[in-house]
Backbone as a ProteinNet text record, in pm:
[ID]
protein_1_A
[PRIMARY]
XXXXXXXXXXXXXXXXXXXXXXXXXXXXXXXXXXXXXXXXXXXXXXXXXXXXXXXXXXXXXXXXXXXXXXXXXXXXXXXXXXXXXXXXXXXXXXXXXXXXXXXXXXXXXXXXXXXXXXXXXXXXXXXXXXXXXXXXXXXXXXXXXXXXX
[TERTIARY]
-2144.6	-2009.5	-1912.6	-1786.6	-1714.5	-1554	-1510.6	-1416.7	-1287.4	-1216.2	-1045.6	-954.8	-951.3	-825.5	-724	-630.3	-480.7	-383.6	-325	-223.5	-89.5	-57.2	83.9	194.5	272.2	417.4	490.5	653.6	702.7	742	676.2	727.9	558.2	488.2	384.4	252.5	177.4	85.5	-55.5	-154.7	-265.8	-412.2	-492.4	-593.9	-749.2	-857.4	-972.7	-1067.5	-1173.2	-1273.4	-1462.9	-1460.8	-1611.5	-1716.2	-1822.7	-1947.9	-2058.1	-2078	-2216.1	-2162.4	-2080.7	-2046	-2019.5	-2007.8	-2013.5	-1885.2	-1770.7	-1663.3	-1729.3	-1629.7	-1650.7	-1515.6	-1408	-1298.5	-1153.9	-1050.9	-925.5	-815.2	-702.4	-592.9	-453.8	-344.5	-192.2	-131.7	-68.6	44.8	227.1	234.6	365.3	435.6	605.8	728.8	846.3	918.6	1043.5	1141.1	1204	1357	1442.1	1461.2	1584.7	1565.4	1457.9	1370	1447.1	1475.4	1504	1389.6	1416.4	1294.4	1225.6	1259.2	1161.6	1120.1	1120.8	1102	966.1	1002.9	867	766.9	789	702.8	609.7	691.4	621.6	508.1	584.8	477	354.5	341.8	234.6	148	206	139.6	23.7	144.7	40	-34.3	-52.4	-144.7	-235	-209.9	-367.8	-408.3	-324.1	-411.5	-524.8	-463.3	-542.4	-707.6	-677.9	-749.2	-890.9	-797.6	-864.3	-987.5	-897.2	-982.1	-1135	-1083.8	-1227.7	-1331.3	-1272.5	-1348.3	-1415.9	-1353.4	-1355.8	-1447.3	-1312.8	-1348.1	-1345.5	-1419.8	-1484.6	-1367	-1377.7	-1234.1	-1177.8	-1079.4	-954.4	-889.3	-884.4	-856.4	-736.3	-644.5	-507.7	-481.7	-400.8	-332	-275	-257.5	-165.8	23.7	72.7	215.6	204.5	328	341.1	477.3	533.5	663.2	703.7	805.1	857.9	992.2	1001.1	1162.9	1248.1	1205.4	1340.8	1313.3	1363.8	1357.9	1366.9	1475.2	1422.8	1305.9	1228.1	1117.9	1046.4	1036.6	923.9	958.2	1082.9	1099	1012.8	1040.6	1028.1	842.9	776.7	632.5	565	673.9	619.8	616.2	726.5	761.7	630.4	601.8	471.7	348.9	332.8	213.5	192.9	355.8	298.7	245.2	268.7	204.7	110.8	62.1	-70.7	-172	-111	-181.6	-190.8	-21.3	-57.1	-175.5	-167.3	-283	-418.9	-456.7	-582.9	-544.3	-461.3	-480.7	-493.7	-427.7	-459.9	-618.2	-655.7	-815.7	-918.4	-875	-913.4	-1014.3	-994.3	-1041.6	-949.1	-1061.1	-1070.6	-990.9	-876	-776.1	-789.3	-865.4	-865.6	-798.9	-714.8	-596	-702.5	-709.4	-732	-577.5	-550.1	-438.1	-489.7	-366.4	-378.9	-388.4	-424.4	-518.8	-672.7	-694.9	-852.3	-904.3	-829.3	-866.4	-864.7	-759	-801.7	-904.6	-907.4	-1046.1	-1198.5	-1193.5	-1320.7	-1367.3	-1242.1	-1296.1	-1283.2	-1183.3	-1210.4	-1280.2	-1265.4	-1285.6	-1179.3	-1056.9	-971.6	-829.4	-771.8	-683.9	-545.1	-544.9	-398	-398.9	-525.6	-546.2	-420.7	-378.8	-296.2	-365.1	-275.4	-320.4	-415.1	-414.5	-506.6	-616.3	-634.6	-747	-864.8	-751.4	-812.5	-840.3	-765.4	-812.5	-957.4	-967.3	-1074.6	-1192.1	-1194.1	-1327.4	-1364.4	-1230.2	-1263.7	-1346.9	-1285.5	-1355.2	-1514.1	-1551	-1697.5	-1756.3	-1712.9	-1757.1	-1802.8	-1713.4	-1707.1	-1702.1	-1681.6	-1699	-1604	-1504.9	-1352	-1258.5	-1157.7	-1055.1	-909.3	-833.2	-723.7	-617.5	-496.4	-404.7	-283.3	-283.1	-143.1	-197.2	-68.6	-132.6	-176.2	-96.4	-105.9	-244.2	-310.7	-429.6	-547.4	-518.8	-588.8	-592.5	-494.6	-480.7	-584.3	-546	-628.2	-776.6	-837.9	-962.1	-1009	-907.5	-966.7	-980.7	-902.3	-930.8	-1025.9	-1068	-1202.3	-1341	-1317.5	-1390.7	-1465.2	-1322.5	-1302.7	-1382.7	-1352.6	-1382.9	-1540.1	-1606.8	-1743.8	-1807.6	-1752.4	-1835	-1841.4	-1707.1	-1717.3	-1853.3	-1819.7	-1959.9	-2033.2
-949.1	-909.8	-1000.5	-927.7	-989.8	-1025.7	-1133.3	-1158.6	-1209.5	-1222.5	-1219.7	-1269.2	-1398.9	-1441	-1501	-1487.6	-1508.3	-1585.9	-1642.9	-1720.4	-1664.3	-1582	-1498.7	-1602.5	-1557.3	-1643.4	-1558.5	-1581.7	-1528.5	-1618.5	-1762.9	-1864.4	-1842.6	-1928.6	-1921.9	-1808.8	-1745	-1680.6	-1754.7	-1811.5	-1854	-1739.2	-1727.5	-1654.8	-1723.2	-1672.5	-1742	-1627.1	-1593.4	-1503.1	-1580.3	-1522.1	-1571.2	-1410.1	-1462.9	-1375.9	-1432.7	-1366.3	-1390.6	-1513.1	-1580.6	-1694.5	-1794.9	-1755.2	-1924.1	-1877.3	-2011.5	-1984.6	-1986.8	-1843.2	-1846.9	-1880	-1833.8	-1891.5	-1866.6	-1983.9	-1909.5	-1946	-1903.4	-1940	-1948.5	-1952.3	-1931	-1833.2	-1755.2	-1692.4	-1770	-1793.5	-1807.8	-1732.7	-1737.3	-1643.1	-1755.5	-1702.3	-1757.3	-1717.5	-1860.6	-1828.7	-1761.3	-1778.3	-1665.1	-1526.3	-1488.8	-1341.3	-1279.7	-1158.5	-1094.5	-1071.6	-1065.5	-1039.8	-939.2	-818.5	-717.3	-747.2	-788.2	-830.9	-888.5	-1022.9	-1099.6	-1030.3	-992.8	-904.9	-836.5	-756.8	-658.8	-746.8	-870.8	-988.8	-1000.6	-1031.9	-1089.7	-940.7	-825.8	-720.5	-659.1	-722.4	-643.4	-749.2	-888.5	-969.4	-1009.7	-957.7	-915.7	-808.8	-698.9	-575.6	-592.6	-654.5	-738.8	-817.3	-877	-938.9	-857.8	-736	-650	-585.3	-509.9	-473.1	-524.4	-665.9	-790.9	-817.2	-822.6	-860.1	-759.3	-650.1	-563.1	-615.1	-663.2	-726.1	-609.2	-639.3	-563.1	-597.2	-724.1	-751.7	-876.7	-814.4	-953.5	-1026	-1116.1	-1229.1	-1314.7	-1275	-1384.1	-1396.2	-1519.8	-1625.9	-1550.6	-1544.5	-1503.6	-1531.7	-1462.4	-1522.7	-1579	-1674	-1678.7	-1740	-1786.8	-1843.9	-1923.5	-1964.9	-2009.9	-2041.6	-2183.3	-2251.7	-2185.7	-2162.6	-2111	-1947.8	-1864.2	-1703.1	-1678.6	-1675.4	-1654.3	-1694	-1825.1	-1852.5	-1721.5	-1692.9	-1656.3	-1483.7	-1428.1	-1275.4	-1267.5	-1381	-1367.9	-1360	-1454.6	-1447.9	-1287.5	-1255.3	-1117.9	-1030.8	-1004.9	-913.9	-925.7	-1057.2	-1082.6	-1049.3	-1031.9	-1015.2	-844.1	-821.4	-661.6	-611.5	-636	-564.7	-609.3	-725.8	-756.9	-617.6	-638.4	-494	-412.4	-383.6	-235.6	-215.9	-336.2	-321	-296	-348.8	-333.8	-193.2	-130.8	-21.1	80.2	41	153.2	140.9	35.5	24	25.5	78.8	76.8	17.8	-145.5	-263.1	-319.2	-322	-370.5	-538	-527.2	-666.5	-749.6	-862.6	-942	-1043.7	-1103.2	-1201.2	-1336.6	-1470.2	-1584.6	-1642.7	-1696.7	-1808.3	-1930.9	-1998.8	-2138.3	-2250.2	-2199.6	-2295.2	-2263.6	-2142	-2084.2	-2169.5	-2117.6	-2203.6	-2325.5	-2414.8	-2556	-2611.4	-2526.3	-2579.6	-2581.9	-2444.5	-2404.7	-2486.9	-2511.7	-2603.1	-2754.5	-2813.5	-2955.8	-3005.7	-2915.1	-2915.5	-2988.9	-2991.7	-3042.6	-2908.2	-2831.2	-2736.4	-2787.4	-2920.5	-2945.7	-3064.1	-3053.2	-3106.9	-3090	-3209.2	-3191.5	-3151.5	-3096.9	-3020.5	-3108.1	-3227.3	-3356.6	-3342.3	-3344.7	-3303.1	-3171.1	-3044.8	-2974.7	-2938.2	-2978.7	-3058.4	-3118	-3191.5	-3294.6	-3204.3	-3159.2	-3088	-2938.9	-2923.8	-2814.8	-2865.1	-2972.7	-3046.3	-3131.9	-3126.9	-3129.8	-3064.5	-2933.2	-2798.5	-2720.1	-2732.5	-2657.3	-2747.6	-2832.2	-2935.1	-2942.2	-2841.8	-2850.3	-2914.1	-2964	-3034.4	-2982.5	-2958.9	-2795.3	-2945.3	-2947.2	-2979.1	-2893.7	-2794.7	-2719	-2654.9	-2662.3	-2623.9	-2464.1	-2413.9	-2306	-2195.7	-2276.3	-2237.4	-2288.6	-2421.8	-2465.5	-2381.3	-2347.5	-2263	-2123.9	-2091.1	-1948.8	-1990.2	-2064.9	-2135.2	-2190.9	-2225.5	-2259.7	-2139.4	-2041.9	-1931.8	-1866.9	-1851.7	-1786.6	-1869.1	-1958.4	-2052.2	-2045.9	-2050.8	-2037.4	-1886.3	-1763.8	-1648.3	-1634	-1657	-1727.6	-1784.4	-1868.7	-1969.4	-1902.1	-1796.9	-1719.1	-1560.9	-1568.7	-1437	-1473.8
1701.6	1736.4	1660.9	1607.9	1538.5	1606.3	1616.4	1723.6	1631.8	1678.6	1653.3	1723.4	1711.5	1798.1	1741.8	1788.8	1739.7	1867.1	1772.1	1864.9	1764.9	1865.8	1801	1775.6	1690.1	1703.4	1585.4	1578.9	1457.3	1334.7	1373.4	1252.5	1200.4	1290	1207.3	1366.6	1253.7	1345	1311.6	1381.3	1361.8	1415.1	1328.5	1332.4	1305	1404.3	1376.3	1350.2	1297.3	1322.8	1326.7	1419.1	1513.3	1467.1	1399.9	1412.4	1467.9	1581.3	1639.2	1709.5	1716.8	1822.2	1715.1	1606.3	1478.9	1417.6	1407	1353.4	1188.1	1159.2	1027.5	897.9	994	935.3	1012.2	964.8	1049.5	928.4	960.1	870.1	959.4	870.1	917.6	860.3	938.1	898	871	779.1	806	716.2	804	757.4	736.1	642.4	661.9	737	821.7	894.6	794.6	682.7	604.4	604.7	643.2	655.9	792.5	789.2	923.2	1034.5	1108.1	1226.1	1211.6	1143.8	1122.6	1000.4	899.9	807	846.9	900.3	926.5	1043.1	1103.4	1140.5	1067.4	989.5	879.3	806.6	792.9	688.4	768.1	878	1029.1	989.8	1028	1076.3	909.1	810.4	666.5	644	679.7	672.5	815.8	904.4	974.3	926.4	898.5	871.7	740.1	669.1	573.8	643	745.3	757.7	853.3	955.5	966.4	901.7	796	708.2	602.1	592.6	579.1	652.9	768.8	879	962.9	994.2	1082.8	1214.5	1323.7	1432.8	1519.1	1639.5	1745.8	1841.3	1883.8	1981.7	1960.2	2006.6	1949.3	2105.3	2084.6	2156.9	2159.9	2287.1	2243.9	2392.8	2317.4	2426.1	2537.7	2654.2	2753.2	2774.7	2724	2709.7	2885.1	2911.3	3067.2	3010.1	3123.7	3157.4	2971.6	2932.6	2803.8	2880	2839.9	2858.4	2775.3	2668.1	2573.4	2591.9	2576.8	2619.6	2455.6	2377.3	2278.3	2189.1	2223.6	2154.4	2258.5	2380.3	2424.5	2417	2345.6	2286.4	2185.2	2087	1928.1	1963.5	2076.9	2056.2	2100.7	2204.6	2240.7	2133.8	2074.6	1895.9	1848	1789.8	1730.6	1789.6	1956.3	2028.2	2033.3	2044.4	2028.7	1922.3	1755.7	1656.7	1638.3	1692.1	1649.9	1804.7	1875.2	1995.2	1906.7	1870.6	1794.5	1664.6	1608.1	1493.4	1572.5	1711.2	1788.8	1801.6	1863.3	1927.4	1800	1661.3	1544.7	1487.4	1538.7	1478.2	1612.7	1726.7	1837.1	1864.2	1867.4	1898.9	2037.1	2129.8	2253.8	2299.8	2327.9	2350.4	2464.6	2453.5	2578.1	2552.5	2699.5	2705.3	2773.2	2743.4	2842.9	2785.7	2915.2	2964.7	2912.8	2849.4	2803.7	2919.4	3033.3	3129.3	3083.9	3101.3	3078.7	2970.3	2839.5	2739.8	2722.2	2777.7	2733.5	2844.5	2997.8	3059.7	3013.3	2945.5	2855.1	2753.7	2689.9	2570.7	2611.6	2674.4	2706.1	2865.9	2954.4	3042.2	3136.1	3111	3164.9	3093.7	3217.4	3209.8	3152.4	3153.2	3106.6	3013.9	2969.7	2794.5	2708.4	2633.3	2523.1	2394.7	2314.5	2157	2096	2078.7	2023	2096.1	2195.2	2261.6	2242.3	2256.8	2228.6	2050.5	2015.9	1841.3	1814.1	1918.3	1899.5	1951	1998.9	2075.8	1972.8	1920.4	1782.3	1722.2	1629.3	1545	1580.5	1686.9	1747	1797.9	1802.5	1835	1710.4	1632.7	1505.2	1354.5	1335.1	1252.5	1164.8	1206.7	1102.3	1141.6	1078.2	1134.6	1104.7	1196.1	1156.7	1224.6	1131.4	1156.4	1199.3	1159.2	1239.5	1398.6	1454.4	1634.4	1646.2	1541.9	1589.2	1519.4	1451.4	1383.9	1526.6	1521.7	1612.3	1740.3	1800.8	1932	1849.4	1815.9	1761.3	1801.6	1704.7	1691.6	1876.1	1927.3	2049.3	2179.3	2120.1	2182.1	2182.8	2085.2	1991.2	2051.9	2078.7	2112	2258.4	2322.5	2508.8	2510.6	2431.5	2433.7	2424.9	2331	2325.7	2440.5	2476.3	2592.4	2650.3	2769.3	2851.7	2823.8	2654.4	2663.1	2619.5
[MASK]
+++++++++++++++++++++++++++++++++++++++++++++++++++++++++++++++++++++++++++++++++++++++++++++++++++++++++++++++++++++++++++++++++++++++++++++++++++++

């Protein structure tokens, strides 16, 4: 089984893909702020579909939006969470959500682990070492997703 998880966003989007339970690779999406919002969108959505098409994942895996202090950071992540659905629902691949409690309990075993943490347990889980968070979140999703199946 080929898996897909993403940690949506509209600055940068992070993506991992898992075969058979072994990370095989993840990357970043990023957009520019001078870009309009549909614009970057469009960028996110033709570079998973991209990635779609390489991979061709079975189910995809993302973060659970919940509560966000800032409302516009937590619009702009929904924008981004929906086309990445819609790309599941045009390749009718099966969308499961874990909560960023789920996940950082899974992978560190402590629910309110900081990013370094769950960094660190990537990188001894998987033997890579990902400096941006939002690659990393992907990767630890993918991860949490695994353990649970």
């Amino acid at each position: 089984m080929t898996i897909l998880s993403i940690d949506s966003g509209i600055e940068r989007t992070g993506y991992a893909i898992f075969k058979d339970k072994k990370y095989v690779t993840s990357a970043l999406i990023k957009t520019s702020k001078e870009k309009s919002t549909e614009i970057r969108l469009e960028e996110i959505y033709s570079k998973l579909k991209e990635v779609f098409k390489k991979y061709q994942p079975d189910v995809m895996v993302l973060e659970q939006l919940l509560f966000f202090k800032n409302q516009k950071t937590f619009i702009r992540v929904a924008q981004a969470q929906g086309i990445v659905m819609l790309l599941a629902a045009q390749n009718k691949i099966k969308v499961e959500f874990l909560t960023p409690l789920q996940i950082k309990q899974i992978v560190t075993g402590y629910g309110q682990a900081d990013k370094k943490s769950v960094q660190k347990m990537i990188r001894l889980t998987t033997g890579i070492k990902l400096t941006q968070d939002d690659e990393a979140d992907a990767v630890a999703c993918g991860l949490a997703f695994n353990i649970l199946n």
